[in-house]
Backbone bond lengths (Angstrom), bond angles and torsions (degrees), N, CA, C in turn:
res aa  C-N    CA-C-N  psi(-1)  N-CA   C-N-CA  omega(-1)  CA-C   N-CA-C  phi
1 X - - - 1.452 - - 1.529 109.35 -
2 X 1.086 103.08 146.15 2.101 112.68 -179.64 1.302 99.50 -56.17
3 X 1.144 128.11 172.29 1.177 150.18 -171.60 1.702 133.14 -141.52
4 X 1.869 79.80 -7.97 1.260 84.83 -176.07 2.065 103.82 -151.29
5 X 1.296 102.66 164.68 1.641 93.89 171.92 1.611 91.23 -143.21
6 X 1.084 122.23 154.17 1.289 122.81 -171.38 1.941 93.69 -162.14
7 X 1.463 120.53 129.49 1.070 128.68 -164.72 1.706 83.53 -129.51
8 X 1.842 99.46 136.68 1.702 102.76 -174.28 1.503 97.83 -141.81
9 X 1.526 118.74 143.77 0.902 134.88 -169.21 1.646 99.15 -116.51
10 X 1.433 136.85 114.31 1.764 120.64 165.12 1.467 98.90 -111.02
11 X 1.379 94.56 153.68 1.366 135.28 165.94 1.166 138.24 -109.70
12 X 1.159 115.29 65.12 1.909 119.91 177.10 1.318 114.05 -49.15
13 X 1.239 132.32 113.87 1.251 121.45 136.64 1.330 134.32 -75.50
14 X 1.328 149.14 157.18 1.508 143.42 -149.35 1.343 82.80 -156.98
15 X 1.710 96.82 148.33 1.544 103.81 147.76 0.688 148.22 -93.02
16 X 1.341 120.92 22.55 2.303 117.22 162.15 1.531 90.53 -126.83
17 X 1.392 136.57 8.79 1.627 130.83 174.89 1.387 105.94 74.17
18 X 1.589 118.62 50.94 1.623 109.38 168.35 0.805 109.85 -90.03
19 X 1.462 127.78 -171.46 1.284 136.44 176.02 1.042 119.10 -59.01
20 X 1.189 110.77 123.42 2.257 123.31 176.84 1.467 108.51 -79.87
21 X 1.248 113.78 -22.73 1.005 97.92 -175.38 1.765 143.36 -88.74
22 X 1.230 119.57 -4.73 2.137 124.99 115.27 1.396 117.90 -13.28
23 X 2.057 102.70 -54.83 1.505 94.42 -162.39 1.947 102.73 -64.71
24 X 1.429 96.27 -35.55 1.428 100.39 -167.38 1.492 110.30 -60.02
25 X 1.156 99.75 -42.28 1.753 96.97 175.23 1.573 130.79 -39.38
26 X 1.733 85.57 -35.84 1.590 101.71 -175.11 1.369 108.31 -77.85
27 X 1.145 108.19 -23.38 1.902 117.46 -169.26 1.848 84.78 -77.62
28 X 0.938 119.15 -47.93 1.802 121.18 -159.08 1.525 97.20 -52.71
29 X 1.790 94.25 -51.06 1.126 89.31 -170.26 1.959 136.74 -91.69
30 X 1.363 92.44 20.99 1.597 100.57 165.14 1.359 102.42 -95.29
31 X 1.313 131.80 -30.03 1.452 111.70 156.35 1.345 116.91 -75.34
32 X 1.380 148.78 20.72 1.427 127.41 159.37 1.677 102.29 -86.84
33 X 1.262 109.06 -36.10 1.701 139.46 -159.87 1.727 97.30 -62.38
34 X 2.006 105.30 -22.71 1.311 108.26 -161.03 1.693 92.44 -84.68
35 X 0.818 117.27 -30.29 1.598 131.71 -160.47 1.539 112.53 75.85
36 X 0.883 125.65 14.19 1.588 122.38 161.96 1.697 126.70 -62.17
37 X 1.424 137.22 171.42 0.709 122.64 -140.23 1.376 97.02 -113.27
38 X 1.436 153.60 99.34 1.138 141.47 -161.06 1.374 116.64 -140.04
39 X 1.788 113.87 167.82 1.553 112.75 171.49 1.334 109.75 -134.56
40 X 1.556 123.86 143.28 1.458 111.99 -175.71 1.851 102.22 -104.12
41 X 1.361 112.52 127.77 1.188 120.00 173.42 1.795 121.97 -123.64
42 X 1.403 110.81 144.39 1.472 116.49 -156.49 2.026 113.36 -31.81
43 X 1.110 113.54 -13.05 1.292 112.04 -174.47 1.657 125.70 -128.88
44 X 1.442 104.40 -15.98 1.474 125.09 172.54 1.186 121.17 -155.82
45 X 1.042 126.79 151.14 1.897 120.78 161.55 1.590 104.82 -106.97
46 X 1.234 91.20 140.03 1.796 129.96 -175.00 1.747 108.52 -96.37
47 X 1.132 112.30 97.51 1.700 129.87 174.89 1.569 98.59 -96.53
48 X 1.894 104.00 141.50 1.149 119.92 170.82 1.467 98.39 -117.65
49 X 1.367 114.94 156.46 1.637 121.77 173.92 1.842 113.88 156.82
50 X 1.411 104.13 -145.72 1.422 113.29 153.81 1.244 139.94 -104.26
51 X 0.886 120.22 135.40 1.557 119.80 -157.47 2.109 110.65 -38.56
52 X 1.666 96.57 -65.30 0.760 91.08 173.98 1.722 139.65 -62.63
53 X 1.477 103.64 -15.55 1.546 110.74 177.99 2.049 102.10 -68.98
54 X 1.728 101.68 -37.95 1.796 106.44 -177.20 0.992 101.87 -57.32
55 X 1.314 127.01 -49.77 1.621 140.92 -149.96 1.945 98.73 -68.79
56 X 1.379 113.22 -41.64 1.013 119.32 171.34 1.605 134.89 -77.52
57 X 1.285 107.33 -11.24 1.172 121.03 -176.98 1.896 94.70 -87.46
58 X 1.334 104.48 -40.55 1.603 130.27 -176.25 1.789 98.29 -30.20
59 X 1.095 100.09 -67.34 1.567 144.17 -165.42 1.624 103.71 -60.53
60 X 1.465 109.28 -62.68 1.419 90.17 159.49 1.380 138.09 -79.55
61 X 1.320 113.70 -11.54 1.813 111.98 161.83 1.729 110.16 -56.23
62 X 0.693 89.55 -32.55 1.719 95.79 -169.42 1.434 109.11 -59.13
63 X 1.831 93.69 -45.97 1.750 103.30 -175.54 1.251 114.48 -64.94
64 X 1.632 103.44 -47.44 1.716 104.33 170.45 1.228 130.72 -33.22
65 X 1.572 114.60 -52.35 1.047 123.42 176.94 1.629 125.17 -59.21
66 X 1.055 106.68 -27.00 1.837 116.40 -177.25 1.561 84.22 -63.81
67 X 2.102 117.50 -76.95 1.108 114.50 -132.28 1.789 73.49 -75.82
68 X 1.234 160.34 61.15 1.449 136.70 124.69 1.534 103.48 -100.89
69 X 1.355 116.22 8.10 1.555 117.94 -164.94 0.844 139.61 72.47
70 X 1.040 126.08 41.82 1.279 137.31 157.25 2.058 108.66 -78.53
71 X 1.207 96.09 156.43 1.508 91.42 -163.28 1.569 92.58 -101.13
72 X 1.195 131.67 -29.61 1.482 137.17 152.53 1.366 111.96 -142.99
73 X 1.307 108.38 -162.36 1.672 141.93 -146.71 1.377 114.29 -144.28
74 X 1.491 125.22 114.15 0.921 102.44 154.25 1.634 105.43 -136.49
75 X 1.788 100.69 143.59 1.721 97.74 -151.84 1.625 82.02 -130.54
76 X 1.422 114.98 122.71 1.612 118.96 141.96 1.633 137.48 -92.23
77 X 1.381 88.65 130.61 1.815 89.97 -157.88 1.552 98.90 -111.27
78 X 1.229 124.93 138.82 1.593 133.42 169.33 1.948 100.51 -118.80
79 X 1.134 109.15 137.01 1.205 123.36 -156.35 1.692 108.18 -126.72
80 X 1.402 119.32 117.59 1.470 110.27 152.00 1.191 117.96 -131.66
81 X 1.854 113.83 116.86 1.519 125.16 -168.05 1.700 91.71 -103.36
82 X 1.168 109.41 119.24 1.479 131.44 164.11 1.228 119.36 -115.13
83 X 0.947 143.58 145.29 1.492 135.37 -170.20 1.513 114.84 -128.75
84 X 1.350 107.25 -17.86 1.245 101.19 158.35 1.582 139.56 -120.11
85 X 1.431 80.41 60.79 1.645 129.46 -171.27 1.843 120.82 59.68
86 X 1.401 107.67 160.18 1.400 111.99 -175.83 1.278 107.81 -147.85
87 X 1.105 124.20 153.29 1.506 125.31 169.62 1.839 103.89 -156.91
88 X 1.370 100.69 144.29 1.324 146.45 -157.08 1.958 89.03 -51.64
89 X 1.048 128.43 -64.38 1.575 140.88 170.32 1.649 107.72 -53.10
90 X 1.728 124.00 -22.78 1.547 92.81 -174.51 1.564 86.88 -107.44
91 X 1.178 140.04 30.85 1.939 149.25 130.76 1.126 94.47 -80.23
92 X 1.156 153.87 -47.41 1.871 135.29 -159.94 1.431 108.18 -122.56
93 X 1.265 132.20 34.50 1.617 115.19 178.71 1.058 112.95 -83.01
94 X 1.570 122.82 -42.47 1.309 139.46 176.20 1.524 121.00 -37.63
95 X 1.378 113.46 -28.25 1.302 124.91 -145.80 2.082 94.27 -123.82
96 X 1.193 108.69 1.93 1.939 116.64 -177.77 1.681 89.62 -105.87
């Protein structure tokens, strides 16, 4: 069982202010590429797994984003490390 849920928000900045939102696609999609277990919602996407496998996936969105040009990053991360496991449905069952 995951251990962890971690919901991430990125922020490309570019230099002439085009549309970020390509870059974001690309960020979405190094977490599908990760195979982890995730949902994309209007303001962040929500990853299930291990901390350290998210944390790493984290790390390369970020990179992506440079080499598409972006001149930085800015990424907000909300974090829940449980260790004796968590998953994304026993936070929202109540509410399906």
């Amino acid at each position: 069982m995951a251990n962890s849920l971690i919901s991430v928000q990125i922020i490309p900045k570019t230099k002439t202010y085009e549309d970020v939102i390509p870059l974001v696609d690309a960020a979405i999609k190094i977490i599908d590429d990760a195979g982890v277990k995730y949902e994309v919602h209007p303001l962040e996407t929500t990853m299930e797994g291990e901390l350290s496998e998210l944390l790493e996936i984290i790390q390369k969105m970020n990179e992506k984003m440079i080499e598409l040009g972006s001149i930085n990053v800015i990424t907000q991360v909300k974090m829940l490390y449980q260790p004796t496991g968590i998953t994304m449905g026993t936070l929202t069952e109540k509410y399906r």
